[in-house]
Backbone as CSV, one residue per row, in Angstrom:
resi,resn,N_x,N_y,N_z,CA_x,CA_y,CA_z,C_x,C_y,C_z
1,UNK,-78.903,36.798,-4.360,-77.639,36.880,-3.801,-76.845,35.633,-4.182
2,UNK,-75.646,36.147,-4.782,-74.806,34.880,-4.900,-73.568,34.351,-4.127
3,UNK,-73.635,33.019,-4.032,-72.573,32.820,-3.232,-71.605,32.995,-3.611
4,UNK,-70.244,33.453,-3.729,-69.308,33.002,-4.497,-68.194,32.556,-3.295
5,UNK,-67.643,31.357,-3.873,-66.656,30.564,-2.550,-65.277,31.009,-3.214
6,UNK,-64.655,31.667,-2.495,-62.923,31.666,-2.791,-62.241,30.989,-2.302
7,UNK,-61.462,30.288,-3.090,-60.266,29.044,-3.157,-59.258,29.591,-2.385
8,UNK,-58.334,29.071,-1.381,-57.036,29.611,-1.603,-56.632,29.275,-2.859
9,UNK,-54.989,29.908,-3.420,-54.445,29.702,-4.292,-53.504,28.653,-3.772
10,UNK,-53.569,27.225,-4.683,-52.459,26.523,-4.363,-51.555,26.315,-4.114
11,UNK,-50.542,25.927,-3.178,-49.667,26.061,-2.446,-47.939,25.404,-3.723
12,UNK,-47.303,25.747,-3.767,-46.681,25.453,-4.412,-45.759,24.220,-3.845
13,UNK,-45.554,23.530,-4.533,-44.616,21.970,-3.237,-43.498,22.962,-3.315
14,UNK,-42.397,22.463,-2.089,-41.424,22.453,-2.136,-40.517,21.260,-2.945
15,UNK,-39.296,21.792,-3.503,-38.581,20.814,-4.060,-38.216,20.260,-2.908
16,UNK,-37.775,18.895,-3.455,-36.658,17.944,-1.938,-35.927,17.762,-2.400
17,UNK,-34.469,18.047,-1.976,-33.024,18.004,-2.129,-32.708,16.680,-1.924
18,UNK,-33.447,15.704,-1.127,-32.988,15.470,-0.675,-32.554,13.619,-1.732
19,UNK,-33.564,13.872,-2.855,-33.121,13.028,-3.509,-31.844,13.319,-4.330
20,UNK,-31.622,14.615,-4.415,-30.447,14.999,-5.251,-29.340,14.968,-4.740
21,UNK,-29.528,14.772,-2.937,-28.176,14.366,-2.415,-27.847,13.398,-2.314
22,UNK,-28.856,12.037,-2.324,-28.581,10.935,-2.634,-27.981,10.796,-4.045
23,UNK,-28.381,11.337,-5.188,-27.538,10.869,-5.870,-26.245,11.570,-6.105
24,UNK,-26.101,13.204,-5.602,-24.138,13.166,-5.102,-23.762,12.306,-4.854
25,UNK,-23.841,11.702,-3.457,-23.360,10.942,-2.627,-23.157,9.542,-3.496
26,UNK,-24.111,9.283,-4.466,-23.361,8.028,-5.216,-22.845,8.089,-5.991
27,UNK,-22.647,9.433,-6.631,-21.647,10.155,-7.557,-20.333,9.982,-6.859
28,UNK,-20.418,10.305,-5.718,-19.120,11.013,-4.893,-18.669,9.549,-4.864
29,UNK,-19.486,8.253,-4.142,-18.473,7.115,-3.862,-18.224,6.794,-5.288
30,UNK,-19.058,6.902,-6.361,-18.291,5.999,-8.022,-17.023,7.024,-7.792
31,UNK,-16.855,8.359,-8.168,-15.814,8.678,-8.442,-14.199,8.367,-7.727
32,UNK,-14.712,8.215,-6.387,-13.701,7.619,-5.613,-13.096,6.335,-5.416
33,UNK,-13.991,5.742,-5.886,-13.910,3.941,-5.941,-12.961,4.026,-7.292
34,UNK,-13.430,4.615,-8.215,-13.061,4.335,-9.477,-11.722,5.232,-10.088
35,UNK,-11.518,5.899,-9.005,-10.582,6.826,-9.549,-9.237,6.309,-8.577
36,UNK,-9.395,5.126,-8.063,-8.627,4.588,-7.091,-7.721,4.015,-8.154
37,UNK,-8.209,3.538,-9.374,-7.789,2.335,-10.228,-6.900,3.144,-11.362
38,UNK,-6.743,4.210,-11.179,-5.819,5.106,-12.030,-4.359,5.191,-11.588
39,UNK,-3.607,4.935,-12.166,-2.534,5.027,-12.017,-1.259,6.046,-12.937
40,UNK,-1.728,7.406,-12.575,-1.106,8.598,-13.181,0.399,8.227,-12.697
41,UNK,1.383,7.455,-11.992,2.686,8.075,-11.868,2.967,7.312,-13.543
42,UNK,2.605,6.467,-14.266,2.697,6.084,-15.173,3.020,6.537,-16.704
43,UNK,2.011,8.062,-16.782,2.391,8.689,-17.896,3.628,9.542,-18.715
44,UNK,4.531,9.835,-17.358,5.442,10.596,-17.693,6.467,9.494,-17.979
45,UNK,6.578,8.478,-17.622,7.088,7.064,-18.171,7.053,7.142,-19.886
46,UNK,5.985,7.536,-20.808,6.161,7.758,-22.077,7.414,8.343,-22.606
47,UNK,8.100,9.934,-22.049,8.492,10.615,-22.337,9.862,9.746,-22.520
48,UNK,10.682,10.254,-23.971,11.906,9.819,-23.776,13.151,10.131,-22.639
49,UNK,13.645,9.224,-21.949,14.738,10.074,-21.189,16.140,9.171,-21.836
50,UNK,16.457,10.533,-22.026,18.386,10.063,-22.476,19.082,10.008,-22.020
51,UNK,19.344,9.862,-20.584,20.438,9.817,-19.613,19.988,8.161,-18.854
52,UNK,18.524,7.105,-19.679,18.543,5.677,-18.908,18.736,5.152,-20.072
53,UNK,19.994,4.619,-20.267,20.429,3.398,-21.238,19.260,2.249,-20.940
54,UNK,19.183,1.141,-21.888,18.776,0.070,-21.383,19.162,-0.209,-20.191
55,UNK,20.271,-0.814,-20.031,21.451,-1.636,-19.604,20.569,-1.352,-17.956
56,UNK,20.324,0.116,-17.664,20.166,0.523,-16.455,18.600,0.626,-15.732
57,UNK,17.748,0.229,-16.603,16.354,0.425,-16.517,16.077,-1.052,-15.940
58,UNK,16.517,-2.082,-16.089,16.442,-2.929,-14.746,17.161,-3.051,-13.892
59,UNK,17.879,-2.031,-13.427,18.457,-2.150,-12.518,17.435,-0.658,-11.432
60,UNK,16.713,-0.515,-11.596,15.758,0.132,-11.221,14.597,0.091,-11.167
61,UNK,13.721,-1.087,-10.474,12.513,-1.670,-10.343,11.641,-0.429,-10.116
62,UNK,10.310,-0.528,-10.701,9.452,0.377,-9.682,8.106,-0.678,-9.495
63,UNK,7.021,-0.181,-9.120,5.886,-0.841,-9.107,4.921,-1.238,-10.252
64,UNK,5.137,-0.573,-11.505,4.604,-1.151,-12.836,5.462,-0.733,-13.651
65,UNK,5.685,-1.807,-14.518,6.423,-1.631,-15.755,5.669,-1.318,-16.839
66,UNK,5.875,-0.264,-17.675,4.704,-0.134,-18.807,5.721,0.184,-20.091
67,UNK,5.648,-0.586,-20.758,6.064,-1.021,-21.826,4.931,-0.260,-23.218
68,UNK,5.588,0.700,-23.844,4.817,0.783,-25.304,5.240,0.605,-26.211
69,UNK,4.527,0.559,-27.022,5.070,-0.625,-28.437,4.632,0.297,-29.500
70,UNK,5.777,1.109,-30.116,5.406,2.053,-31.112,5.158,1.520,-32.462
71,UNK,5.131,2.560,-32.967,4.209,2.221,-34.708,5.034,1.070,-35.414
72,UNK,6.836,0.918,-35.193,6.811,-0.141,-36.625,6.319,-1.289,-35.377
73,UNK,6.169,-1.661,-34.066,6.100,-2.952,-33.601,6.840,-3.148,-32.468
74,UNK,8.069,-2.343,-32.244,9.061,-2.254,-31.360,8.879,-2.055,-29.731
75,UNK,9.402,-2.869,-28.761,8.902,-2.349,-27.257,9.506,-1.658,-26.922
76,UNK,9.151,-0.467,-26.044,10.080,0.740,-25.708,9.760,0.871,-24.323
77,UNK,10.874,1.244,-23.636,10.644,1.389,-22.123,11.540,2.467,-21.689
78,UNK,10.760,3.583,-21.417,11.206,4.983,-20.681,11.874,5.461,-22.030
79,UNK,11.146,5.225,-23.416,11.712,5.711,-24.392,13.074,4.976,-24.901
80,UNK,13.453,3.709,-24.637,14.613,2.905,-25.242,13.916,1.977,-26.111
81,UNK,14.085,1.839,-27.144,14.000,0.741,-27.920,14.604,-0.626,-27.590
82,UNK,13.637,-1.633,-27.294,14.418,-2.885,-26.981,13.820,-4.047,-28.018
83,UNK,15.273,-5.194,-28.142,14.734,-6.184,-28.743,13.883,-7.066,-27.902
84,UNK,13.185,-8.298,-28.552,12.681,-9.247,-27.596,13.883,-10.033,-26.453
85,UNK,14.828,-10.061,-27.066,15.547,-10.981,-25.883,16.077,-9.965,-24.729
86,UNK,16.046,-9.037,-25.062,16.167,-7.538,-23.992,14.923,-7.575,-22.995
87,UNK,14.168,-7.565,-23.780,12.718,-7.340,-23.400,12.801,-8.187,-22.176
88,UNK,12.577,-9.891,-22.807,12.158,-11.254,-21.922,12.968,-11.259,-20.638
89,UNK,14.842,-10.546,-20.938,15.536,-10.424,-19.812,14.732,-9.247,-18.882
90,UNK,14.951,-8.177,-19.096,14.453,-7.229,-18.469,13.626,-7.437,-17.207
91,UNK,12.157,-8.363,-18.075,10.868,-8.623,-17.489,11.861,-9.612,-16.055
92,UNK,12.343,-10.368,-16.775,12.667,-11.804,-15.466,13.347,-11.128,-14.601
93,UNK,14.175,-10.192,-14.847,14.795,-9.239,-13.824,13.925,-9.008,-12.715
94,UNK,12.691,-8.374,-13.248,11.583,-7.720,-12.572,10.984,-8.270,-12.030
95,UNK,10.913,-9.403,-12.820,9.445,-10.372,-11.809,10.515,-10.977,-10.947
96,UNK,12.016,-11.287,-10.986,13.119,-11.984,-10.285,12.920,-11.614,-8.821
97,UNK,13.083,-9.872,-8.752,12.997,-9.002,-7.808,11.141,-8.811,-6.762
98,UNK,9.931,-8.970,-7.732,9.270,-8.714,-6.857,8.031,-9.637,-8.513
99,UNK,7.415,-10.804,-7.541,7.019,-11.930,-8.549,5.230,-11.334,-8.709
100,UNK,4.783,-10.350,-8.181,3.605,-9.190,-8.470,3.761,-8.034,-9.210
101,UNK,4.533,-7.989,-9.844,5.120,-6.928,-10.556,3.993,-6.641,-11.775
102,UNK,3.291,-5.712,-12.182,2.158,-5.506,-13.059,2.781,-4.895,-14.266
103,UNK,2.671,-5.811,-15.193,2.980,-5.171,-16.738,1.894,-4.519,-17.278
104,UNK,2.059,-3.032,-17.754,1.016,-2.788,-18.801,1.383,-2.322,-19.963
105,UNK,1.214,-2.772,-21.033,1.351,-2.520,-22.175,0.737,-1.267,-22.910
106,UNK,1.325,-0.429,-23.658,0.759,0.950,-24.236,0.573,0.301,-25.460
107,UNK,0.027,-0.384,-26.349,0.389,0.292,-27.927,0.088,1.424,-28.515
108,UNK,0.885,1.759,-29.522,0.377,2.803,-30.215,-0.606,2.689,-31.197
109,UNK,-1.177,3.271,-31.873,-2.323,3.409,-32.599,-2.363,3.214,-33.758
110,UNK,-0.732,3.057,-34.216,-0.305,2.720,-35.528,0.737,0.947,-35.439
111,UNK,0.569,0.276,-34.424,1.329,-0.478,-34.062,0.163,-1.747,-34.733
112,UNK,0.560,-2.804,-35.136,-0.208,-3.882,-35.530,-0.388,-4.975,-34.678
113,UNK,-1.581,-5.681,-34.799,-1.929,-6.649,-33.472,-1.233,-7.611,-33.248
114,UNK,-0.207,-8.035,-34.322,0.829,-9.071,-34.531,1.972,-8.537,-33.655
115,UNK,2.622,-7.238,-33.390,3.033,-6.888,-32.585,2.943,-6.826,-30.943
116,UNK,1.718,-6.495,-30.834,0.797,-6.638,-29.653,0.994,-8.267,-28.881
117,UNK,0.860,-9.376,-29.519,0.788,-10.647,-29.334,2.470,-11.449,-28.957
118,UNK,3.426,-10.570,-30.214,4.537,-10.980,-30.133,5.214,-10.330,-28.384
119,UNK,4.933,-9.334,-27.937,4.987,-8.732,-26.806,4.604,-9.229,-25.403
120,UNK,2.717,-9.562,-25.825,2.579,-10.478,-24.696,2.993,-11.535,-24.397
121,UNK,3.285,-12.357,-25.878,4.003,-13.519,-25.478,5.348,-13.561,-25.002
122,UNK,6.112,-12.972,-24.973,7.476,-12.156,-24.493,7.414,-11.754,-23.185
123,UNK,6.635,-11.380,-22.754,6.358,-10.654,-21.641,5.922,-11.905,-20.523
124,UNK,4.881,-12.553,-20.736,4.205,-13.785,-20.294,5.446,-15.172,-20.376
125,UNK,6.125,-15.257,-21.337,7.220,-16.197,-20.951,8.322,-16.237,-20.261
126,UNK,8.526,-14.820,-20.106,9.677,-14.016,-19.130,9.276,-14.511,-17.376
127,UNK,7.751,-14.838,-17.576,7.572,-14.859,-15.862,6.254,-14.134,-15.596
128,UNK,6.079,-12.836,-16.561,4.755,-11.931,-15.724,3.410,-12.516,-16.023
129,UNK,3.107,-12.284,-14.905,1.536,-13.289,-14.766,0.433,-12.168,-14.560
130,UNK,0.973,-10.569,-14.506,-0.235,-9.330,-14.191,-0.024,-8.424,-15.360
131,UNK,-0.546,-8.765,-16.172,-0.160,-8.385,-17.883,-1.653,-7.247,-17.963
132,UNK,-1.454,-6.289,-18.050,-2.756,-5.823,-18.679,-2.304,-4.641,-20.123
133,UNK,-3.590,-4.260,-21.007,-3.194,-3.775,-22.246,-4.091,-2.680,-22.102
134,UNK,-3.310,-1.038,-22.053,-4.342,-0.086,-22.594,-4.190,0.672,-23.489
135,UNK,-5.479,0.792,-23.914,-5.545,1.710,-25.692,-5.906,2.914,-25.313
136,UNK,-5.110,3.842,-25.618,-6.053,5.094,-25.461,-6.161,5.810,-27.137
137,UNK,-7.354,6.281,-27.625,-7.715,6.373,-28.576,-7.746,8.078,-28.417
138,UNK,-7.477,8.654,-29.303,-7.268,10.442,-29.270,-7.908,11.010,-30.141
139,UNK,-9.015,12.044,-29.741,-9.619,12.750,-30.718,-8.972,13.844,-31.218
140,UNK,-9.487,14.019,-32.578,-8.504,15.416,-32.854,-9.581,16.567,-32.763
């Protein structure tokens, strides 16, 4: 006579969620922390508008000035082409009115770094002390 012993069949684990909600949850605070630092009213600022002369674009402060500097080198603001002594006024206007005023610079992708420099220094002698520069690079 033989013995034969039967096994249960092994129990299968349960998964635990519960590490996967830990890492939502640190998903969820990066995205929120970090998506704080975006500043979308900014982009439609690119678009040309033809009804703001220079003349009138400091006379209308907002909370960042973003300045892009198209392909030959030139600073443009809300789509106006300005010279540097336009420019340097402009800025002192701005920082005149509110001395936290955050410059950010667009260049374009065809714009040269000699441009880039001639700008900040323009920008930085005018008064602004919250200068920042972003590149955005475009895939086709």
């Amino acid at each position: 006579m033989a013995l034969t012993l039967r096994r249960p069949p092994p129990r299968r684990s349960a998964l635990s969620v519960v590490s996967m909600i830990d890492v939502m949850m640190i998903l969820l605070f990066f995205f929120m922390i970090t998506s704080s630092y975006l500043n979308l009213d900014m982009v439609p600022a690119l678009q040309k508008s033809s009804e703001a002369p220079a003349a009138t674009i400091s006379a209308a402060p907002s909370t960042t000035l973003l300045i892009r500097i198209n392909a030959q080198g030139q600073p443009q603001i809300a789509g106006n082409v300005l010279t540097q002594p336009d420019l340097a006024a402009l800025v002192a206007a701005r920082i005149a009115v509110d001395p936290l005023t955050p410059v950010v610079l667009f260049p374009s992708g065809a714009a040269d770094l000699q441009s880039l420099i001639t700008v900040m220094d323009t920008v930085t002698a005018a008064g602004a002390t919250r200068v920042k520069v972003i590149r955005v690079e475009a895939q086709p």
